[in-house]
Phi, psi and omega in degrees: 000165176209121191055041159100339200258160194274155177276341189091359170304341125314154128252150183279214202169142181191098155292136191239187248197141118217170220268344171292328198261003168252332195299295171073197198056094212218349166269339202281158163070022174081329184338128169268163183274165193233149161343334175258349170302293187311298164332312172282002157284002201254163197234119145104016175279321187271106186308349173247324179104031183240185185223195176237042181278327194278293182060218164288331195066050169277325191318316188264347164210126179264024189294294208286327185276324176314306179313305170329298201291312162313307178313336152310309182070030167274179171253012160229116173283102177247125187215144183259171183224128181254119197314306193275353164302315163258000164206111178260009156264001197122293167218190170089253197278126151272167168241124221247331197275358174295298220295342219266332193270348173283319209292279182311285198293005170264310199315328187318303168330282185286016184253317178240047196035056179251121205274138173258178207225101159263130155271164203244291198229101154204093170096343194279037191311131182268170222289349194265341183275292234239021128309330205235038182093006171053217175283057213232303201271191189256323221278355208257344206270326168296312176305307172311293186304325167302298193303336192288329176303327174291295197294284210271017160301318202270323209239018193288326203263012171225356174257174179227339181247110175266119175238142181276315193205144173240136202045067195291348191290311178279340169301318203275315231229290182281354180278327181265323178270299135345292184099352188293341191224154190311133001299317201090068194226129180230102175274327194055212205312350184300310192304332185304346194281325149334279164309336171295306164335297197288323151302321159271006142289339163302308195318297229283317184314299187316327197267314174282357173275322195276335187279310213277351170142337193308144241244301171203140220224105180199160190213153198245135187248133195220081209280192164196159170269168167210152218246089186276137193278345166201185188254028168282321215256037187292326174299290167341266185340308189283325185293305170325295196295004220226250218301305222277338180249283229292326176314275184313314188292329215261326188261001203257347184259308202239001171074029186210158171268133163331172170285311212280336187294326192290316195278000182247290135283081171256044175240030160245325175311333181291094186323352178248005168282296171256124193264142163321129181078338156332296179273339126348306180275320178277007185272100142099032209240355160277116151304327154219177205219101170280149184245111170238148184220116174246297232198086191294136169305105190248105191264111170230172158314158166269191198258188173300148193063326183299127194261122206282105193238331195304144188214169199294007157112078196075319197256319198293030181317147179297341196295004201231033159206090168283150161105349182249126181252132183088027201206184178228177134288119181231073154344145158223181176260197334326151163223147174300187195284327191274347158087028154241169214266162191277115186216110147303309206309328143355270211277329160281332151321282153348295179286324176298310214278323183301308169322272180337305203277327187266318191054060180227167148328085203274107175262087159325081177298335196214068189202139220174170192220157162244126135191196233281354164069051196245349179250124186241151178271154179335321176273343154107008176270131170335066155354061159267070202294339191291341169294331190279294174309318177291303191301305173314285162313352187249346249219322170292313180301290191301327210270319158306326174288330205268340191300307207261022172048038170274154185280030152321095140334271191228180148261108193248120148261141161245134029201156184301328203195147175308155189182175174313163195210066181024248206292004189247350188049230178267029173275341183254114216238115154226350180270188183254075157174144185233163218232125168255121195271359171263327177235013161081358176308136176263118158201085190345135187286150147331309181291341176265007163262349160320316202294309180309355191255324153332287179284015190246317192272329179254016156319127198291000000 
């Protein structure tokens, strides 16, 4: 490996975790609340009326999921660290038994030989940063470098592989614009401001995890291609592709927003928003680059009269591409429980064209299908052959991509196991493993002995 990453002669395997939706405990050890405590308290935010107090319960011992992860026999675990478990205002005061609690699930790791992947950020801002404007304001994108400084002073000399933020695209757009997800706040354009924040706190973190030593520094991202559906809709599109791609890629490559991203949001042109030097700091500041893929975005006009409600399939409301006017989703099937629709050719698109724009190292961070999980085998274990076929074709897909010389590292699925699935609560089923909600019992899908049999055929 070099800095943690696979050289790519291979590709690897790796499933992944985040910690509001398996942890639970959301008081222990001093935890401060975070935006989705508070969020999942608004009546009618959460589609079942549930929470993440409960989650999975990984929180007071990781062993037994740890145990999961191993019984796969990939070679990475990618886990989120939750801000407010170690700073529960934010900054200031650590809280040493959160860390304490990071500290046992990487030792867990590498006790079963397993590289651990840590995210940083992936959504759990705690409620007191965003009491005091959240990613609106710049002070939040400062408090994020700091904590990042924190976290890897303690877990720095055993994880090697860092990601800053994951989908900053949903903190910023559905947390600001949309309203689908925590805070739940609808800003409209307000959100471009959000998205600058959130890049620029990936900068100042990457720069300060890189003086301390890190080994490699990359953030995930949950770009999609997109696909305009007639030949009306060539605008739409370029606006949809400029915030859901062109926004991040555009400032981690070339340190600037584009024309067509400045015409969709053109209070990122305002010098007291992006400050002289900003995109300078997020310009080269990644080692790699994670790829999370569900779905490609398929973009039309809206029709006449129509009021455009239709979305990229549950999270994607158009309200959550403030500055793109007119248009829709137009999904085709298959689709997954969750109503998004099924494309490898997606993800080998994606990957082949991201690889072209970056030339960085590519980590599949993400990718997986929810559904209904309703058919059991003799023995009550989930039959989930439509995941195993989803795994498979996307899995083709990477392997087409990496053919056509894109740099694909590994392959990280989500999710080791059913959990909170945010805004959706527990109606929505990704893991290779079910969760029984009554007494919190793990009991593997038909698909996680797929997986395991994937990673036993292509060991080295």
């Amino acid at each position: 490996m070099s800095g943690g990453l696979d050289d790519g002669s291979r590709l690897s395997f790796g499933v992944a975790s985040a910690a509001y939706q398996i942890e639970g405990a959301p008081e222990a050890d001093g935890k401060g609340p975070s935006i989705w405590d508070t969020f999942t308290r608004v009546p009618g935010a959460i589609d079942d009326g549930t929470d993440g107090s409960v989650a999975c319960a990984s929180y007071p011992d990781p062993r037994p999921d740890l145990d999961l992860v191993a019984g796969l026999g990939v070679g990475y675990y990618r886990f989120s660290i939750s801000w407010p478990r170690i700073q529960p205002l934010g900054s200031g005061t650590v809280q040493k038994s959160g860390l304490d609690y990071y500290e046992r699930l990487v030792d867990g790791l590498q006790e079963r030989g397993i590289e651990p992947m840590a995210t940083l950020y992936h959504w759990d801002l705690p409620q007191a940063l965003e009491d005091r404007g959240g990613w609106l304001v710049r002070e939040t994108a400062e408090h994020f470098a700091d904590y990042a400084g924190v976290v890897h002073d303690l877990l720095g000399d055993r994880v090697r592989v860092w990601a800053t933020h994951n989908e900053p695209w949903c903190a910023a757009y559905l947390g600001y614009a949309s309203g689908r997800h925590a805070p739940g706040r609808q800003v409209g354009a307000q959100a471009h401001r959000a998205a600058h924040h959130l890049l620029l706190s990936h900068g100042l973190a990457a720069e300060r995890l890189h003086a301390g030593g890190a080994d490699t520094v990359g953030i995930v991202l949950n770009l999609t291609p997109v696909w305009p559906d007639s030949s009306t809709a060539a605008t739409a599109a370029d606006g949809v592709d400029a915030i859901r791609n062109r926004i991040w890629l555009g400032a981690l490559v070339d340190g600037e927003y584009d024309a067509g991203t400045l015409r969709v949001a053109p209070v990122l042109a305002d010098p007291v928003l992006v400050r002289p030097g900003d995109l300078d700091l997020v310009r080269g500041s990644a080692d790699w680059l994670g790829v999370n893929y569900y779905t490609p975005a398929r973009v039309d006009i809206a029709l006449p009269g129509e009021t455009p409600v239709v979305d990229e399939g549950g999270d994607a409301e158009v309200d959550a591409f403030p500055g793109v006017e007119d248009f829709r989703f137009t999904p085709r099937h298959p689709r997954t429980d969750i109503d998004w629709e099924i494309s490898p050719l997606g993800l080998e698109e994606l990957l082949v064209e991201t690889y072209r724009r970056t030339q960085l190292p590519l980590v599949v961070t993400e990718n997986g299908a929810a559904f209904s999980d309703l058919t059991t085998m003799a023995d009550g274990t989930v039959d989930d052959a439509d995941r195993v076929d989803y795994l498979r074709t996307h899995l083709a897909a990477i392997e087409a991509a990496r053919a056509s010389g894109a740099d694909v590292r590994t392959y990280v699925l989500w999710t080791l196991m059913d959990n909170f699935e945010w805004s959706h609560g527990y109606t929505k089923h990704f893991g290779l493993v079910s969760v029984d909600r009554a007494d919190l019992s793990r009991r593997p899908k038909r698909s996680y002995g797929w997986v395991a049999e994937q990673t036993n055929e292509r060991a080295p």
